[in-house]
C-alpha positions as CSV (number, residue, x, y, z in Angstrom):
1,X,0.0,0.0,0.0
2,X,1.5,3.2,-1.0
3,X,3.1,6.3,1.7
4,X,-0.8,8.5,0.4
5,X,-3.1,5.3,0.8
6,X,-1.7,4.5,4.2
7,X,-2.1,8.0,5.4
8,X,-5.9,7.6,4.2
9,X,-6.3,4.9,6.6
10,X,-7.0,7.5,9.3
11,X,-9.0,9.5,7.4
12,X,-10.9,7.2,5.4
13,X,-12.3,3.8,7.0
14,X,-12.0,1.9,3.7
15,X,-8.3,3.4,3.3
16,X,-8.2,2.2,6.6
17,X,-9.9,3.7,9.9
18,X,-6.7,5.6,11.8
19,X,-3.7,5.6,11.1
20,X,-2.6,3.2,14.0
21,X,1.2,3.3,12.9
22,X,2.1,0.2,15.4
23,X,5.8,0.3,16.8
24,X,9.1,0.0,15.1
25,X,12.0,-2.2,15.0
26,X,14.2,-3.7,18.0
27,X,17.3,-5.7,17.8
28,X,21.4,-4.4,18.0
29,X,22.0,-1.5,20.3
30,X,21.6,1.9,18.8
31,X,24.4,4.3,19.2
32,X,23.9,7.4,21.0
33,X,24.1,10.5,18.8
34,X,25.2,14.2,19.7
35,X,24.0,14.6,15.9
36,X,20.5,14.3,15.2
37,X,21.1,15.7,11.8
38,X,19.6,13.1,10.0
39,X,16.4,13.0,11.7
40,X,15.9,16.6,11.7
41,X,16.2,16.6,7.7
42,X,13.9,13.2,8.2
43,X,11.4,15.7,9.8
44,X,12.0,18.7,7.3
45,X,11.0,16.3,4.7
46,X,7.8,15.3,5.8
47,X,6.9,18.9,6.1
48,X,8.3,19.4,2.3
49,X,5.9,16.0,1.4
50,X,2.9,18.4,2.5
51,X,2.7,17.6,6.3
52,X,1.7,21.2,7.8
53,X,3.9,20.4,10.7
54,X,6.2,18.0,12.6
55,X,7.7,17.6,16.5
56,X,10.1,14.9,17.5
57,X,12.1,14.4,20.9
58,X,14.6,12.2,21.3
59,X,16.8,10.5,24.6
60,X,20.0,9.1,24.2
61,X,23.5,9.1,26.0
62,X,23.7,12.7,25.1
63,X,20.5,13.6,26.7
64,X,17.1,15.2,25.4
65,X,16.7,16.8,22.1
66,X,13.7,18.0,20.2
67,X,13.3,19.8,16.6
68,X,10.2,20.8,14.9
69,X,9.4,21.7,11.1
70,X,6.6,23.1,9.7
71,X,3.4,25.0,11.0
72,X,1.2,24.2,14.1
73,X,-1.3,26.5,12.9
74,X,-1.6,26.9,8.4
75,X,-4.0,30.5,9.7
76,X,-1.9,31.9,11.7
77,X,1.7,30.6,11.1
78,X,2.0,29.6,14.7
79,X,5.3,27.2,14.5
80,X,5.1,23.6,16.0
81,X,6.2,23.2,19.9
82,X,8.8,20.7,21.3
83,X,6.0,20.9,23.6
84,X,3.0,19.9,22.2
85,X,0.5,17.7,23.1
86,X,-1.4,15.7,20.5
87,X,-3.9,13.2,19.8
88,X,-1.8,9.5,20.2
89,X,-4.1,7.4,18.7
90,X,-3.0,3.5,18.9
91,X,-0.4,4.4,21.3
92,X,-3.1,3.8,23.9
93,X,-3.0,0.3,22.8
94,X,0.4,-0.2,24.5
95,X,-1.3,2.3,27.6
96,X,-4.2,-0.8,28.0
97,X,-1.8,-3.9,27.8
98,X,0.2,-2.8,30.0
99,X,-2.7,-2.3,32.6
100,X,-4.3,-5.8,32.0
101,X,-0.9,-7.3,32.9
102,X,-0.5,-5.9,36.2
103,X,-3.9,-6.9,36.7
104,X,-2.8,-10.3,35.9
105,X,0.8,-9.7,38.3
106,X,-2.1,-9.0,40.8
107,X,-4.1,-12.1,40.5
108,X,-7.4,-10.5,39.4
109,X,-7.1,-11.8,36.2
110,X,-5.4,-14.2,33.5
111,X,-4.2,-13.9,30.3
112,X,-6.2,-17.2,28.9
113,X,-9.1,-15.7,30.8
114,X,-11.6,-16.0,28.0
115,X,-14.0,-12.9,26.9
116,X,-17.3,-14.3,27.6
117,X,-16.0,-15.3,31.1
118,X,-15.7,-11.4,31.3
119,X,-17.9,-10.0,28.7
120,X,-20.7,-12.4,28.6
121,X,-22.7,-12.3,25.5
122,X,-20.5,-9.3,23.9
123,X,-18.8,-11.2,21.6
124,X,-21.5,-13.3,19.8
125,X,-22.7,-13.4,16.5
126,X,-22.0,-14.3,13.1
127,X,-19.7,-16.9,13.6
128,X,-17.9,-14.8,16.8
129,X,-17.2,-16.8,19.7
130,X,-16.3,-14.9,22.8
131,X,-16.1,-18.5,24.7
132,X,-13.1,-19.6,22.1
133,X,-11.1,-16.2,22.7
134,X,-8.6,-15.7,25.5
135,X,-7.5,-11.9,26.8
136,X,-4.0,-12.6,25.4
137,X,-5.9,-13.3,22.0
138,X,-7.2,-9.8,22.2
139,X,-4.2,-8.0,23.2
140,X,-1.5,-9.5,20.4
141,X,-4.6,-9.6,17.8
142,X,-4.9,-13.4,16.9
143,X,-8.7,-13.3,18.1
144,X,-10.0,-12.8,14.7
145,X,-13.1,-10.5,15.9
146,X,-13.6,-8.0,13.1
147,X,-12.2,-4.4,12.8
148,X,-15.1,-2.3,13.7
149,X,-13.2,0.8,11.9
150,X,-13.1,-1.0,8.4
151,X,-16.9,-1.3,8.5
152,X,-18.3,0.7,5.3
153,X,-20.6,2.9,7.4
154,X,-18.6,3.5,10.3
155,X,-16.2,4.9,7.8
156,X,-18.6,7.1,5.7
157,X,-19.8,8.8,8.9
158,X,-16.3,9.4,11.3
159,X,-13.8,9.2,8.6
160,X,-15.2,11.3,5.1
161,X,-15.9,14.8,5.1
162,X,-20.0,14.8,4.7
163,X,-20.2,12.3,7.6
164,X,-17.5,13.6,9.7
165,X,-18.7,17.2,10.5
166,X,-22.0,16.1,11.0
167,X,-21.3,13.2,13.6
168,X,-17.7,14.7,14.9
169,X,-18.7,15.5,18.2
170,X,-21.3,11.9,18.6
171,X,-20.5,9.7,21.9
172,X,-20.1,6.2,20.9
173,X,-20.6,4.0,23.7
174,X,-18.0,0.9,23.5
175,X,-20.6,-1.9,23.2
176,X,-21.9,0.3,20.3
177,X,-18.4,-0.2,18.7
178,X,-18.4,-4.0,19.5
179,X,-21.8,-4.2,18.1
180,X,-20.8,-2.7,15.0
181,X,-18.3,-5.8,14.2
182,X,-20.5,-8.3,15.7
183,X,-22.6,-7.6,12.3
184,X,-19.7,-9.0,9.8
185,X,-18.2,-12.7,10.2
186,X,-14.7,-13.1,12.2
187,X,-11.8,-12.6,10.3
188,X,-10.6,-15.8,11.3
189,X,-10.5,-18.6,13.9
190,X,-9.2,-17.7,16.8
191,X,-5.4,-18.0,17.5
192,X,-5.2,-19.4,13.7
193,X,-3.9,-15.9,12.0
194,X,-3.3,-12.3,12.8
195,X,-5.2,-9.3,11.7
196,X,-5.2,-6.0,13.8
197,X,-8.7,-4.7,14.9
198,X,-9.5,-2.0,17.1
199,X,-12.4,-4.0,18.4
200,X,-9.9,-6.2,20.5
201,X,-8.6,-3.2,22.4
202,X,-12.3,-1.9,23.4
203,X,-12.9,-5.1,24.3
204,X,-9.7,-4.7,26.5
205,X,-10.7,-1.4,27.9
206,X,-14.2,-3.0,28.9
207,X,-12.6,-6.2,30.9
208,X,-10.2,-3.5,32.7
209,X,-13.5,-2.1,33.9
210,X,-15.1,-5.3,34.4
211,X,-12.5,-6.1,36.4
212,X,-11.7,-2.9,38.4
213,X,-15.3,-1.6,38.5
214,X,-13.4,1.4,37.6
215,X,-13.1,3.7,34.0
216,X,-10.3,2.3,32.1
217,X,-8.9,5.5,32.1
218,X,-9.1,6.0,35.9
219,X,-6.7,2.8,35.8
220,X,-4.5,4.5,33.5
221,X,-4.1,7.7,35.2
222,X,-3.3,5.5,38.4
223,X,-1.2,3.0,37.4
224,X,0.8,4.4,34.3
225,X,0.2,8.2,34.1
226,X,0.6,9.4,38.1
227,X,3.3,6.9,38.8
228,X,5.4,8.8,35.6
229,X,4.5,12.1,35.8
230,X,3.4,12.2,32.7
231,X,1.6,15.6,32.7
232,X,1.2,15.8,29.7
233,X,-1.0,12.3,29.1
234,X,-4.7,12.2,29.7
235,X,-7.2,9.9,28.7
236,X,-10.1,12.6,27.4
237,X,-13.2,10.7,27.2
238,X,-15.3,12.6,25.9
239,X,-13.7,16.1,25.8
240,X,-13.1,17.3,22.1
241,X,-10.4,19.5,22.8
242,X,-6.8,18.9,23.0
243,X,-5.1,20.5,25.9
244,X,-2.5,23.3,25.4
245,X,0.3,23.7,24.8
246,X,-0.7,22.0,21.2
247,X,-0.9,22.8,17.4
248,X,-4.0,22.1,15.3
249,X,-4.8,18.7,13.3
250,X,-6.0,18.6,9.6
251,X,-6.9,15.9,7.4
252,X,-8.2,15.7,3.7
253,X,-11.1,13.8,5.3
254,X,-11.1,12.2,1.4
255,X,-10.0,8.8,-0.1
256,X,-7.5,10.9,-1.2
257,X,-4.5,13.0,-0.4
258,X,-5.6,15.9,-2.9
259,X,-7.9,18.2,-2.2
260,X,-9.0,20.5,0.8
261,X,-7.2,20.7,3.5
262,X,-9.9,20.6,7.1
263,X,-9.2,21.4,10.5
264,X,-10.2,18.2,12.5
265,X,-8.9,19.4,15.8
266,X,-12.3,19.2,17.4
267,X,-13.9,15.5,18.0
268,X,-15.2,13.3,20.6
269,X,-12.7,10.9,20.7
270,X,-15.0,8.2,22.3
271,X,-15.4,6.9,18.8
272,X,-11.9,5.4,19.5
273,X,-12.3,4.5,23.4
274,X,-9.1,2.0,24.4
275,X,-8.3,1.6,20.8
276,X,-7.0,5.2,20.5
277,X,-8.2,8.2,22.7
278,X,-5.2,9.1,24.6
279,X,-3.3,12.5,24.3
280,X,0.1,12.7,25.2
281,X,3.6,14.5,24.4
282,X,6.8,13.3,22.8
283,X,8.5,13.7,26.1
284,X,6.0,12.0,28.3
285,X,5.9,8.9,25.5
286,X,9.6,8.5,25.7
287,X,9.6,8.4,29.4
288,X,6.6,5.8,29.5
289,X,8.1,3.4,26.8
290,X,12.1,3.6,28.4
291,X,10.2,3.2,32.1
292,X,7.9,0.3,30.3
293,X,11.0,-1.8,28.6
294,X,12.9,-1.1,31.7
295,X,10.8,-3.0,33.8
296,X,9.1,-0.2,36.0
297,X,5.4,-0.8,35.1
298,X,5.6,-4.9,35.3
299,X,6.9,-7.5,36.9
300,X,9.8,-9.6,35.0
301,X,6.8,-12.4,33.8
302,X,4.2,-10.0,32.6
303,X,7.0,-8.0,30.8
304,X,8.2,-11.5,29.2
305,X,4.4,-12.3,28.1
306,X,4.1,-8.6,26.7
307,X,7.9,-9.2,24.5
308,X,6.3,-12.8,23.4
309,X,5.6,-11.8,19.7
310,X,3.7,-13.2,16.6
311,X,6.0,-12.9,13.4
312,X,4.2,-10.8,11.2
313,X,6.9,-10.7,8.4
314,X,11.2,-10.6,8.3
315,X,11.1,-7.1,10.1
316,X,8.2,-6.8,12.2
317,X,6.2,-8.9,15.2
318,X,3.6,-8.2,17.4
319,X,3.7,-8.8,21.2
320,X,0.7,-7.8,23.4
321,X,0.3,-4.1,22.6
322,X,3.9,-3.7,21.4
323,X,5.3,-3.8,17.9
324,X,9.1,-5.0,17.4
325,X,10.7,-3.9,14.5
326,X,14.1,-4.6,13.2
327,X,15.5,-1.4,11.4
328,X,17.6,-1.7,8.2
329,X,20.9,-1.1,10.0
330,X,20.0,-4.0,12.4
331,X,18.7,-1.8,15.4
332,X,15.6,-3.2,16.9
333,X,12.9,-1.5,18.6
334,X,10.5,-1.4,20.2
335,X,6.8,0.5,20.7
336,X,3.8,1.9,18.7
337,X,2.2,4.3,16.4
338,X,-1.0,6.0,16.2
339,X,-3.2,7.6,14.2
340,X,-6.7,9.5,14.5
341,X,-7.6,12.8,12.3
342,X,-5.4,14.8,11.7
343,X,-2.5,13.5,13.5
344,X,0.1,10.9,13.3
345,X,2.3,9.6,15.8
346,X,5.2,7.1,16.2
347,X,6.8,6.5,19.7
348,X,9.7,3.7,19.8
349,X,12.8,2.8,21.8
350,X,15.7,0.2,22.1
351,X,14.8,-2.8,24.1
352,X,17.6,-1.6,26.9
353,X,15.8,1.8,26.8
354,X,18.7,3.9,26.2
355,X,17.5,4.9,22.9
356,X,13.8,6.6,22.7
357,X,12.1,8.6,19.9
358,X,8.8,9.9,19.6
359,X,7.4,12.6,17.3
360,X,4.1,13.6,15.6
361,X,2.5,14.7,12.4
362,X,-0.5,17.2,12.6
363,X,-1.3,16.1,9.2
364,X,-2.9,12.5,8.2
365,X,-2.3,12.4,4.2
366,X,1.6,12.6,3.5
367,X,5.2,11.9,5.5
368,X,7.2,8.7,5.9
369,X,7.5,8.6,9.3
370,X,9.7,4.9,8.7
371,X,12.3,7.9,7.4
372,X,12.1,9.3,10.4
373,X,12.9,6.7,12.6
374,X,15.7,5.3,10.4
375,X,16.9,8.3,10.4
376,X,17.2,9.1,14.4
377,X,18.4,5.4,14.9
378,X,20.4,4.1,12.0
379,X,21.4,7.8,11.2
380,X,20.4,8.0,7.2
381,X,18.6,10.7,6.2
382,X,16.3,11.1,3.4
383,X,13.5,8.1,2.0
384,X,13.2,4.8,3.7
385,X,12.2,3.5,0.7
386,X,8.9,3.0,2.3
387,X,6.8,5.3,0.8
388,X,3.7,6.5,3.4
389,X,3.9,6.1,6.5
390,X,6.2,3.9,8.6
391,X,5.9,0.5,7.3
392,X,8.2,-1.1,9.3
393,X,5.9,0.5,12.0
394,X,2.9,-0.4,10.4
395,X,3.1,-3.7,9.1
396,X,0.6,-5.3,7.3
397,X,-1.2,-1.7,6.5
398,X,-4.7,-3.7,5.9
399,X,-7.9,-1.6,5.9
400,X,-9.0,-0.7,9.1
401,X,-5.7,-0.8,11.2
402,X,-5.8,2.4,12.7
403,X,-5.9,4.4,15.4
404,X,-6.4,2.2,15.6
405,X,-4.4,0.8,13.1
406,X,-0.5,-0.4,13.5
């Protein structure tokens, strides 16, 4: 699928709902850099590609460094802020798995826990089984249940221009979402393939509060976002702003990456729930995946089961909310991206955690954000070769893996 077509995925459903942009590559040990040239050329690219604007921050040996490009604001010239907070999109996935495995490190649940002994009746319908699918089947996406974002509708009315400013600020409720792909078949049998579907991390987010009798994102803020200090990460609900400081998002809301150019900054982001609502910074994601990798969120086991990956081709793998990608110079790492209008984010880091990068495009139709990460960790600047949006972050790139989508 081509760099244009994978940026669609966020903006349209059938070009895929969200731009999920999973993790990147993991494997030698990435040498710390004083010169970030390469990535900041990686970064003025994108903006040259047609992305109004970029911001990336990076932690190595040397320290922190950040570098924007581009516009936060195409009205008022307002430049991009190391600071920014944005829309994360998928990167909520890894926010999710990590809190259903210290639920499991506390004994309140198990990984091959089945849904329906959870979620009884959700999952039924059409051939869906929620009694033949475990929790760990949800989390490293081998359950099969479909992609609600890659249903036809779903996509005419969130992710196309006509449907999405009419229904922009509608609260979906999460059954709602699982309901929607309760109406197609399974994409498979469970634990027979892999497919990513945002409908396995709502499903996630609603055992969490099965389990807790608590909002998922009352779990986050506790476990994950307090412990951190990550001040700049919030799980918004329903709230259809973005905190400042922060730029403004656009999209061609199109099949296309001609064409107007909206301002999607506004939206309830309940359409995404535990798939993809979070906001968060470039800073604050470095500190959670280092702190995650490191072992500071999980105990040894849980961290193990979340690094247990299914192969998804020579570069890439899947592990339980985490993407491992091996980078052409032979660095792996590890993480996830994320798309939802209007923005596009990537947020990876070296298994040791002495390597982190995260960075985000307030634009959802152009950039190769693979460039960009090659760049900061192999140190090549210019194309990836990858055309779109990180491939080796994004895998498989099949409609609907957005935001939701890896």
């Amino acid at each position: 699928m081509s760099g244009r077509t994978t940026r669609m995925t966020l903006v349209a459903a059938t070009a895929v709902a969200l731009s999920v942009a999973l993790a990147a590559p993991a494997v030698a040990a990435s040498p710390a850099r004083a010169d970030h040239e390469a990535t900041r050329k990686a970064i003025a690219a994108a903006v040259e590609s047609g992305v109004p604007g970029v911001t990336a921050t990076a932690r190595d040996g040397h320290g922190a460094w950040s570098a924007t490009a581009g516009v936060g604001d195409l009205k008022t010239g307002k430049p991009r802020s190391a600071d920014d907070r944005y829309r994360v999109g998928s990167i909520t996935k890894t926010f999710v798995a990590t809190v259903l495995l210290q639920l499991e490190a506390e004994g309140r649940l198990s990984l091959d826990d089945t849904v329906e002994e959870w979620l009884p009746g959700a999952v039924r319908g059409n051939g869906h089984d929620g009694s033949r699918i475990t929790l760990r089947q949800l989390l490293n996406h081998t359950s099969g249940i479909f992609n609600y974002t890659a249903d036809d509708d779903f996509g005419r009315t969130y992710f196309l221009k006509d449907g999405f400013f009419e229904h922009r600020y509608d609260t979906k409720k999460p059954e709602e979402l699982v309901a929607i792909a309760m109406t197609h078949k399974p994409d498979f049998e469970p634990g027979t393939s892999w497919n990513y579907s945002n409908t396995n991390y709502v499903l996630a987010g609603m055992v969490i509060e099965k389990a807790t009798g608590r909002p998922y994102g009352d779990e986050i803020r506790d476990r994950v976002i307090k412990p951190l200090h990550l001040t700049a990460t919030s799980v918004p609900g329903t709230r259809v702003t973005v905190p400042g400081p922060s730029s403004r998002a656009y999209s061609k809301l199109a099949e296309t990456a001609t064409g107007p150019t909206y301002d999607v900054t506004k939206i309830n982001p309940s359409l995404a729930y535990a798939a993809g609502e979070m906001i968060s910074s470039s800073a604050d994601l470095n500190r959670f995946y280092t702190a995650l990798l490191r072992g500071k969120l999980l105990p040894r086991e849980q961290l193990a089961e979340m690094t247990t990956t299914v192969p998804l081709d020579e570069a890439n793998a899947y592990g339980l909310g985490l993407l491992k990608s091996k980078l052409s110079c032979g660095v792996t790492v590890w993480g996830h991206g994320g798309g939802i209008h209007g923005s596009i984010s990537e947020a990876v880091t070296t298994k040791d955690g002495r390597h982190a990068l995260a960075f985000n495009l307030n634009g959802d139709w152009s950039g190769d954000t693979a460039a960009v990460i090659e760049a900061e960790f192999c140190g090549k600047s210019g194309k990836s070769g990858k055309s779109g949006k990180a491939e080796a972050i994004e895998p498989t790139r099949t409609p609907g893996m957005t935001f939701m989508r890896p």
